[in-house]
C-alpha positions as CSV (number, residue, x, y, z in Angstrom):
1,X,-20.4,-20.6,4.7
2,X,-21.7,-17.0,5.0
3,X,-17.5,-15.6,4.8
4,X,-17.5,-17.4,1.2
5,X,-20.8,-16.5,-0.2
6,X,-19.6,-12.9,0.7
7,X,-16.7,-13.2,-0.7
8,X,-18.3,-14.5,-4.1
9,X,-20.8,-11.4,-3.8
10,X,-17.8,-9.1,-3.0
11,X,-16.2,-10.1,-6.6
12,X,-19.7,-9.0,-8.6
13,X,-20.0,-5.9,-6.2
14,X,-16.0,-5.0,-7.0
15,X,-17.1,-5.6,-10.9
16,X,-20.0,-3.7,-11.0
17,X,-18.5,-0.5,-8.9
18,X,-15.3,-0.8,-11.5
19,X,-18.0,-0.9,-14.9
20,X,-20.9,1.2,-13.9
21,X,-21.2,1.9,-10.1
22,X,-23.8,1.0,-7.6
23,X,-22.6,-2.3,-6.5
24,X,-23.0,-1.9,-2.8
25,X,-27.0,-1.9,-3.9
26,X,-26.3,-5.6,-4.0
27,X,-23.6,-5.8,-1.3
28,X,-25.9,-4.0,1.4
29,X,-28.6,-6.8,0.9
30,X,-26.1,-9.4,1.2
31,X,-24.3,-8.1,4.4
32,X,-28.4,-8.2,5.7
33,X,-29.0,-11.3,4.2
34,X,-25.9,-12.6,6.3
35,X,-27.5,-11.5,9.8
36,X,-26.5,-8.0,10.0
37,X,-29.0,-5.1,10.9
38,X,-29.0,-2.1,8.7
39,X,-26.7,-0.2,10.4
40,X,-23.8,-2.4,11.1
41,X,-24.4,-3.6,7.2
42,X,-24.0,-0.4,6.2
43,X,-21.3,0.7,7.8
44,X,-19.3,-2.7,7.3
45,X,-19.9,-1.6,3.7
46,X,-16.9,1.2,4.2
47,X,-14.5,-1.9,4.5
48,X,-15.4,-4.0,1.8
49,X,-15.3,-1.1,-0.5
50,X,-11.9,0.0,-0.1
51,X,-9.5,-3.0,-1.4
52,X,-11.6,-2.7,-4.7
53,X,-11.3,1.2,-4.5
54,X,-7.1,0.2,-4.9
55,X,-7.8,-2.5,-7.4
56,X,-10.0,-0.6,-10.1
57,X,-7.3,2.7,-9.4
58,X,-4.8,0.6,-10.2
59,X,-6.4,-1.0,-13.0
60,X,-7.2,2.5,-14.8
61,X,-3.0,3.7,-13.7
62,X,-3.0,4.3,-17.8
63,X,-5.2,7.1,-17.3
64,X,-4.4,8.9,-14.2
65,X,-1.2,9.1,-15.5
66,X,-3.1,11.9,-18.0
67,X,-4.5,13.7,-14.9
68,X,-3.4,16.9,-14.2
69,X,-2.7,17.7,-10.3
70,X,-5.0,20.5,-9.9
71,X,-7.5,18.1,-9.8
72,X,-6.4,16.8,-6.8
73,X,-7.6,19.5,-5.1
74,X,-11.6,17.8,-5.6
75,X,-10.3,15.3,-3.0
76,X,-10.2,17.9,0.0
77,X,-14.2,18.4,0.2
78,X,-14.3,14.4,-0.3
79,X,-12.5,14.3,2.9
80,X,-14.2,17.5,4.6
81,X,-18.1,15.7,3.6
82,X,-16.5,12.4,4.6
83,X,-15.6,13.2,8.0
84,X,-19.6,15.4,8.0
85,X,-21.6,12.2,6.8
86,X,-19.6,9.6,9.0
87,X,-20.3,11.7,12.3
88,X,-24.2,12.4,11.2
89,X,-24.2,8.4,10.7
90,X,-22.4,8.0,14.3
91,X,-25.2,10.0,16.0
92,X,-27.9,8.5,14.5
93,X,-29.6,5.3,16.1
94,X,-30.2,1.7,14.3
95,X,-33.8,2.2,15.0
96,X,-33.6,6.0,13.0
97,X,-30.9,4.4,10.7
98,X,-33.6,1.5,9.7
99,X,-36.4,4.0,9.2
100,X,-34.1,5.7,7.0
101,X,-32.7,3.0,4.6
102,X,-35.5,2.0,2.7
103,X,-35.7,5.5,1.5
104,X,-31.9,6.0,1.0
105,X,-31.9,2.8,-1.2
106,X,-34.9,3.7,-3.3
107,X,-33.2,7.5,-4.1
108,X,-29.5,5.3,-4.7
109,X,-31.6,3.0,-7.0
110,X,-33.3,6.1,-9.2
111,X,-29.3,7.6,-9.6
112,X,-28.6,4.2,-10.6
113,X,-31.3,4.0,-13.3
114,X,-30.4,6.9,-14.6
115,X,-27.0,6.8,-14.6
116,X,-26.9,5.9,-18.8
117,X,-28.2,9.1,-19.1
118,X,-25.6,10.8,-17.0
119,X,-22.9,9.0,-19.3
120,X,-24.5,9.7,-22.4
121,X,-24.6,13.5,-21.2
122,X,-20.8,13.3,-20.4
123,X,-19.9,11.7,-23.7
124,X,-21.8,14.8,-25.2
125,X,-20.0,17.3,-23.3
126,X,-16.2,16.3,-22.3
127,X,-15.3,19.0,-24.4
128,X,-14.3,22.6,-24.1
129,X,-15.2,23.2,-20.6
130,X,-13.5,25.7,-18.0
131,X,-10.1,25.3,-17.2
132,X,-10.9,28.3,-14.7
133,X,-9.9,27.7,-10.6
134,X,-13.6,29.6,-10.3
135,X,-14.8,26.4,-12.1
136,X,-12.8,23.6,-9.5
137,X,-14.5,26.1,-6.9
138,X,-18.2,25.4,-7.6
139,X,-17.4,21.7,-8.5
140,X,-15.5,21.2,-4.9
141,X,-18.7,23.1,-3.0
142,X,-20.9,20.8,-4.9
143,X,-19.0,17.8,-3.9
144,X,-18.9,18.4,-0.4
145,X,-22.6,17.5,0.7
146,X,-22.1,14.8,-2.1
147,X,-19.2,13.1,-0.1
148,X,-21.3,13.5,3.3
149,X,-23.9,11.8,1.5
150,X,-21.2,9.0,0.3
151,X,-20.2,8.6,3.9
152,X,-23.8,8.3,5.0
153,X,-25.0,6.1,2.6
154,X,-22.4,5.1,0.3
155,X,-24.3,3.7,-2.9
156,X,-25.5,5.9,-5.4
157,X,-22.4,8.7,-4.4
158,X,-20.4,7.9,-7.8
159,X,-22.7,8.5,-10.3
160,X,-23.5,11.8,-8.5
161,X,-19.8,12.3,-8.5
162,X,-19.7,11.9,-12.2
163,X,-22.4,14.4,-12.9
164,X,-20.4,17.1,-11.0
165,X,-17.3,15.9,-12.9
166,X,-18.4,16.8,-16.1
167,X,-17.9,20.1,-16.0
168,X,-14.3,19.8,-15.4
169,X,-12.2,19.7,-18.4
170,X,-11.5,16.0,-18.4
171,X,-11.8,14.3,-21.4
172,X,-11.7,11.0,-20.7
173,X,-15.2,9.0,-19.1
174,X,-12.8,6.3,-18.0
175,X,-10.3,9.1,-16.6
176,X,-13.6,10.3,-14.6
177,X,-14.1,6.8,-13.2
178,X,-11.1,7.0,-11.8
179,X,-11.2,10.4,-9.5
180,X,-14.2,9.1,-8.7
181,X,-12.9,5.8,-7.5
182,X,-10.1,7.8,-5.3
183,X,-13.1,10.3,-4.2
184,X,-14.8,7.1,-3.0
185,X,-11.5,5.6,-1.4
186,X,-10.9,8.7,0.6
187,X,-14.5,8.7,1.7
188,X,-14.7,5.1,2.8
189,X,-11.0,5.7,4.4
190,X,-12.5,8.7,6.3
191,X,-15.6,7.0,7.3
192,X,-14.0,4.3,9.1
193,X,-11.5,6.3,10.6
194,X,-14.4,8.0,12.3
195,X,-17.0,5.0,12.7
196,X,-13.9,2.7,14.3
197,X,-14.3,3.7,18.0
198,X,-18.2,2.4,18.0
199,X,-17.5,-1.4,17.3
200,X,-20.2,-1.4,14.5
201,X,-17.8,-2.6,11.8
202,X,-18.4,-6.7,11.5
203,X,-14.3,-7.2,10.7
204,X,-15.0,-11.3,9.9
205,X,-18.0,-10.7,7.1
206,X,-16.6,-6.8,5.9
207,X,-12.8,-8.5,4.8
208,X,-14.8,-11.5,3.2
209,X,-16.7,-9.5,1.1
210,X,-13.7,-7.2,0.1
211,X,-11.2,-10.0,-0.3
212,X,-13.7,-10.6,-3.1
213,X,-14.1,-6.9,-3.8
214,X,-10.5,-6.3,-4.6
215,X,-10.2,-9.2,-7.4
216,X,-13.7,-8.1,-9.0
217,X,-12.3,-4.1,-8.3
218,X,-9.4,-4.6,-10.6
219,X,-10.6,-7.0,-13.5
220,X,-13.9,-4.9,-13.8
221,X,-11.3,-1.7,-13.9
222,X,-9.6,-3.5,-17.4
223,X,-12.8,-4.7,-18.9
224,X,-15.1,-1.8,-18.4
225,X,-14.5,-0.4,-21.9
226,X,-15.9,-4.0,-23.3
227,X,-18.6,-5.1,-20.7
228,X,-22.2,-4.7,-21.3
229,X,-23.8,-3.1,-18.6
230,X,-27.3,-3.9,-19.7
231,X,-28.0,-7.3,-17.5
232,X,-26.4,-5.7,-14.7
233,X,-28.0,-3.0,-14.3
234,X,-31.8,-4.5,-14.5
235,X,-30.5,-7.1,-12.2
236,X,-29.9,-4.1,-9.7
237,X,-32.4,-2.4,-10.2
238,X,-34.7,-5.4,-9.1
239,X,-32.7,-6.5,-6.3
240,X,-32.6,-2.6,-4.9
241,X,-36.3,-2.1,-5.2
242,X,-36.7,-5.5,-3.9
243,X,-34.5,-4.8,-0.8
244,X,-36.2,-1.3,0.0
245,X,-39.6,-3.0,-0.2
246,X,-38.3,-6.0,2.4
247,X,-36.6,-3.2,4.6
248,X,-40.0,-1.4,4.6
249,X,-42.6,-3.3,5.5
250,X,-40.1,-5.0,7.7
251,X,-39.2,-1.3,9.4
252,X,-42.9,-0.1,8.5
């Protein structure tokens, strides 16, 4: 029963990451609401992420075709902060790891509230920046504590992600959503690669949820110019604060 409630909750967390990010803030309280502690839940989070990670890349093909390879080059401090974040997260303890959480989740839910505003500012401003190698510089030294913070505590990463983006020269928000989606595949795929040895993974509930995540990854990828985010995101929002709140006076 748990494997296909999970995997029902893996096609709205797959949606939501594809249309406007922070779906994990509803996946994480599933994963606990299944039996998991805090740390296992989080870090089963890596796997359900990655099949919609393929899905919503696939979905926005159309525009990566536009990218230019330089780019690419971002993805080597998404790797670098990766590998940092998963092997802080390997050293710390469930009871540390459960102190921590509430906290992590309020900060992912304030990036999630204001992540309009970080659209609206990129809508404003995908114009005319540097085309400079000085300007991928910054942007990749910015992104490197970023992507440890992904690999510590994966929601809220992307719409930090996007703010750094914008001041590339990309000119296209849904063209942004997609680096961001392969930042966050090469994180998760980095996270786990370091994780795997300490049997904190839950394989059986992780592939339910991302069997889910993969179908929800890719439709969300094709409707996300259409979609009203507005519902979603209050519904977040509330279930977030609502899980911090549980995890601290349950930790507290």
């Amino acid at each position: 029963m748990h494997e296909f409630l999970l995997f029902l909750v893996g096609i709205v967390v797959g949606g939501m990451n594809a249309i406007a990010g922070g779906g994990m803030l509803i996946g994480f309280p599933a994963l606990l609401a299944a039996g998991l502690p805090a740390l296992p839940a989080n870090v089963t989070g890596y796997v359900v992420i990655i099949p919609g990670q393929i899905a919503s890349i696939f979905g926005y093909r159309n525009y990566l075709r536009k990218l230019h390879a330089r780019y690419l080059v971002l993805l080597i401090p998404c790797l670098v902060g990766g590998a940092i974040g998963a092997t802080l997260l390997r050293e710390t303890s469930r009871e540390q790891f459960a102190m921590y959480v509430p906290w992590l989740i309020l900060f992912a839910v304030g990036l999630f509230a204001v992540q309009p505003y970080i659209h609206f500012h990129l809508k404003k401003h995908i114009v005319k920046k540097s085309q400079s190698n000085k300007t991928l510089l910054y942007i990749s030294l910015g992104l490197l504590p970023t992507a440890a913070y992904g690999a510590y505590f994966g929601p809220g990463f992307g719409f930090i992600m996007l703010a750094f983006l914008s001041f590339a020269n990309l000119r296209d928000i849904h063209l942004m959503n997609a680096l961001k989606n392969i930042a966050g595949l090469c994180i998760a795929s980095m996270a786990i690669i370091v994780i795997y040895s300490t049997h904190l993974i839950d394989w059986r509930l992780g592939l339910a949820m991302a069997s889910g995540n993969a179908i929800g990854g890719f439709y969300g990828a094709r409707i996300s110019q259409k979609f009203s985010t507005h519902i979603i995101r209050i519904v977040v929002i509330v279930v977030g604060l609502g899980a911090a709140a549980y995890l601290g006076l349950r930790t507290y």
